[in-house]
C-alpha positions as a Markdown table, in Angstrom:
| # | Residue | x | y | z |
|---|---|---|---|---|
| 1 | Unk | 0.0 | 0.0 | 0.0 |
| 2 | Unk | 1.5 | 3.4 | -0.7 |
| 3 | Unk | 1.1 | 6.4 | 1.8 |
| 4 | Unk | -1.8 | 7.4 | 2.3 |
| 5 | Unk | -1.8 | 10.2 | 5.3 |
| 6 | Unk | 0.7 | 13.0 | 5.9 |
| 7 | Unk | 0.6 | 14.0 | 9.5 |
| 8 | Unk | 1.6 | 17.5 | 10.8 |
| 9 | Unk | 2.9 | 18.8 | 13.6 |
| 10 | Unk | -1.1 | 19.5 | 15.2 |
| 11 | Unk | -2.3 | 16.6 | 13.9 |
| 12 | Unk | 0.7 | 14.2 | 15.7 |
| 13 | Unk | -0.3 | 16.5 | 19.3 |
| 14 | Unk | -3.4 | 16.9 | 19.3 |
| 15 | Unk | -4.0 | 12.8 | 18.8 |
| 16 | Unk | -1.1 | 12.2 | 21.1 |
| 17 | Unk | -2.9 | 14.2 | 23.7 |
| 18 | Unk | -6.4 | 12.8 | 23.1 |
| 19 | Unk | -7.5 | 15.9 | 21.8 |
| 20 | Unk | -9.2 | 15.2 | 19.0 |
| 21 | Unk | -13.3 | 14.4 | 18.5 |
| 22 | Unk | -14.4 | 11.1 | 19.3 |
| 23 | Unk | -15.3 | 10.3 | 15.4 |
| 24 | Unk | -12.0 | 11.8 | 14.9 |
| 25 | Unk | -9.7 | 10.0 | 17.3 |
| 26 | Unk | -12.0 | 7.3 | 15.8 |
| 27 | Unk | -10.9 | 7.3 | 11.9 |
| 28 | Unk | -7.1 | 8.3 | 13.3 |
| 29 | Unk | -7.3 | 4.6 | 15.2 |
| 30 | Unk | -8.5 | 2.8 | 12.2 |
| 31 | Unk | -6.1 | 4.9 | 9.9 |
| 32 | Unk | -3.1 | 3.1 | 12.2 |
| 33 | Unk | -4.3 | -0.2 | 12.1 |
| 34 | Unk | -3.5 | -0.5 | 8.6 |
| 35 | Unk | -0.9 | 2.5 | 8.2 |
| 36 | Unk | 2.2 | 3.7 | 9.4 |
| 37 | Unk | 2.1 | 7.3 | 10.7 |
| 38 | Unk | 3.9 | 9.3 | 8.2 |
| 39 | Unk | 5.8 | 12.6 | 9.6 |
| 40 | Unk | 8.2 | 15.2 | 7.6 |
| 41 | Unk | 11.7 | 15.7 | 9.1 |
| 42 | Unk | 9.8 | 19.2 | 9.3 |
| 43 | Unk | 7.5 | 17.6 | 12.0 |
| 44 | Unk | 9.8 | 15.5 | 13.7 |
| 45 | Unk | 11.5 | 19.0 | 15.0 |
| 46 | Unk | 8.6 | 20.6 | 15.8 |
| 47 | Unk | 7.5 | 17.4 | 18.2 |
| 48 | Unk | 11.1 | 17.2 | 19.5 |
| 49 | Unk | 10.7 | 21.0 | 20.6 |
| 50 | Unk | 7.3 | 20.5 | 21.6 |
| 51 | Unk | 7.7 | 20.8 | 25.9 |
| 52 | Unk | 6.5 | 17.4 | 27.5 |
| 53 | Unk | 4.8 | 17.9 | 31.0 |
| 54 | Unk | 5.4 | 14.5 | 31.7 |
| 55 | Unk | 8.3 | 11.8 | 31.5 |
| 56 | Unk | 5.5 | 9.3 | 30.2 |
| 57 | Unk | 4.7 | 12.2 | 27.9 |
| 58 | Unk | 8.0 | 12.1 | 26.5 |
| 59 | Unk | 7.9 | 8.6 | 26.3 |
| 60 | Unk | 4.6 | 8.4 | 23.8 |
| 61 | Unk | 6.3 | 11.6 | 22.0 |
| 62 | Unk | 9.3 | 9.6 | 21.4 |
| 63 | Unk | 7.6 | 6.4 | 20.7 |
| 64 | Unk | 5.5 | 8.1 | 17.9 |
| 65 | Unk | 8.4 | 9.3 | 16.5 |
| 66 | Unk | 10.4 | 6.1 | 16.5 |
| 67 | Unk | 7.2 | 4.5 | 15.0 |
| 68 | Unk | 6.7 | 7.1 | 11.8 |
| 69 | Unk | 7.9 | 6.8 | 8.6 |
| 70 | Unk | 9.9 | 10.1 | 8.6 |
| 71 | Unk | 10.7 | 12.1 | 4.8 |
| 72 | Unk | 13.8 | 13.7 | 5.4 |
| 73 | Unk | 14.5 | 16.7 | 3.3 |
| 74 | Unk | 16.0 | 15.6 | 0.1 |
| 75 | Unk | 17.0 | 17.7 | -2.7 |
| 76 | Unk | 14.3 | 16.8 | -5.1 |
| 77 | Unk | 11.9 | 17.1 | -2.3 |
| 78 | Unk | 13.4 | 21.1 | -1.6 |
| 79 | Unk | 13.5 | 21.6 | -5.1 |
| 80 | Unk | 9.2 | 20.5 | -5.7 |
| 81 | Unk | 7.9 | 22.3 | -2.3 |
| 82 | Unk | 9.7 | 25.5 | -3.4 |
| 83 | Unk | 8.7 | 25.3 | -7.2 |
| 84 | Unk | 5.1 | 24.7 | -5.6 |
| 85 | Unk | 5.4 | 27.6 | -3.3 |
| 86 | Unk | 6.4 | 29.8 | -6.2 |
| 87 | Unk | 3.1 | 28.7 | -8.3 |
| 88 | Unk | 0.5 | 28.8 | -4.7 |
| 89 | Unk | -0.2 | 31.9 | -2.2 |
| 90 | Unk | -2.1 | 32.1 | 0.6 |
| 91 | Unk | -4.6 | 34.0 | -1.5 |
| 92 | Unk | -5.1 | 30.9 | -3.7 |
| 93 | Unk | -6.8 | 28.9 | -0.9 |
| 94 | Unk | -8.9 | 31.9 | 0.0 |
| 95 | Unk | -12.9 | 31.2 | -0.4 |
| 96 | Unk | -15.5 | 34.1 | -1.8 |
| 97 | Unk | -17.5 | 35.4 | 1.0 |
């Protein structure tokens, strides 16, 4: 199976922390049944700065991490998110009133 779900930085914390919905912790539970979480090295920064309250906390941060699939920042991979940040603005995503 190929990937299927990008996770970012607020998506990783606020499942880790139980923050989400019930239908939405929900589909995240069945999405990992059958998936691998899938982080950017982007994302693995961010949760490595993120400030743990607890040691158990840093524990389940941790294992996450250890359990993603993480993209590292590859050439090609630099090259396509600038050439895509050249073609897309902020105004692109904007919806009519």
């Amino acid at each position: 199976m190929g990937m299927m779900h990008l996770w970012d930085t607020n998506t990783a914390i606020y499942y880790l922390q139980q923050l989400f919905p019930p239908p939405a912790e929900k589909f995240i539970d069945g999405v990992l049944k059958s998936e691998q979480p899938i982080i950017t090295a982007i994302t693995e920064i961010e949760l490595l700065c993120w400030k743990t309250t607890t040691p158990k906390d840093f524990q389940v941060l941790h294992s996450f991490i250890n359990d993603s699939l993480v993209i590292e920042l590859e050439q090609p991979i630099k090259l396509k998110t600038a050439d895509i940040r050249k073609k897309c603005t902020a105004s692109n995503f904007l919806m009519p009133l």
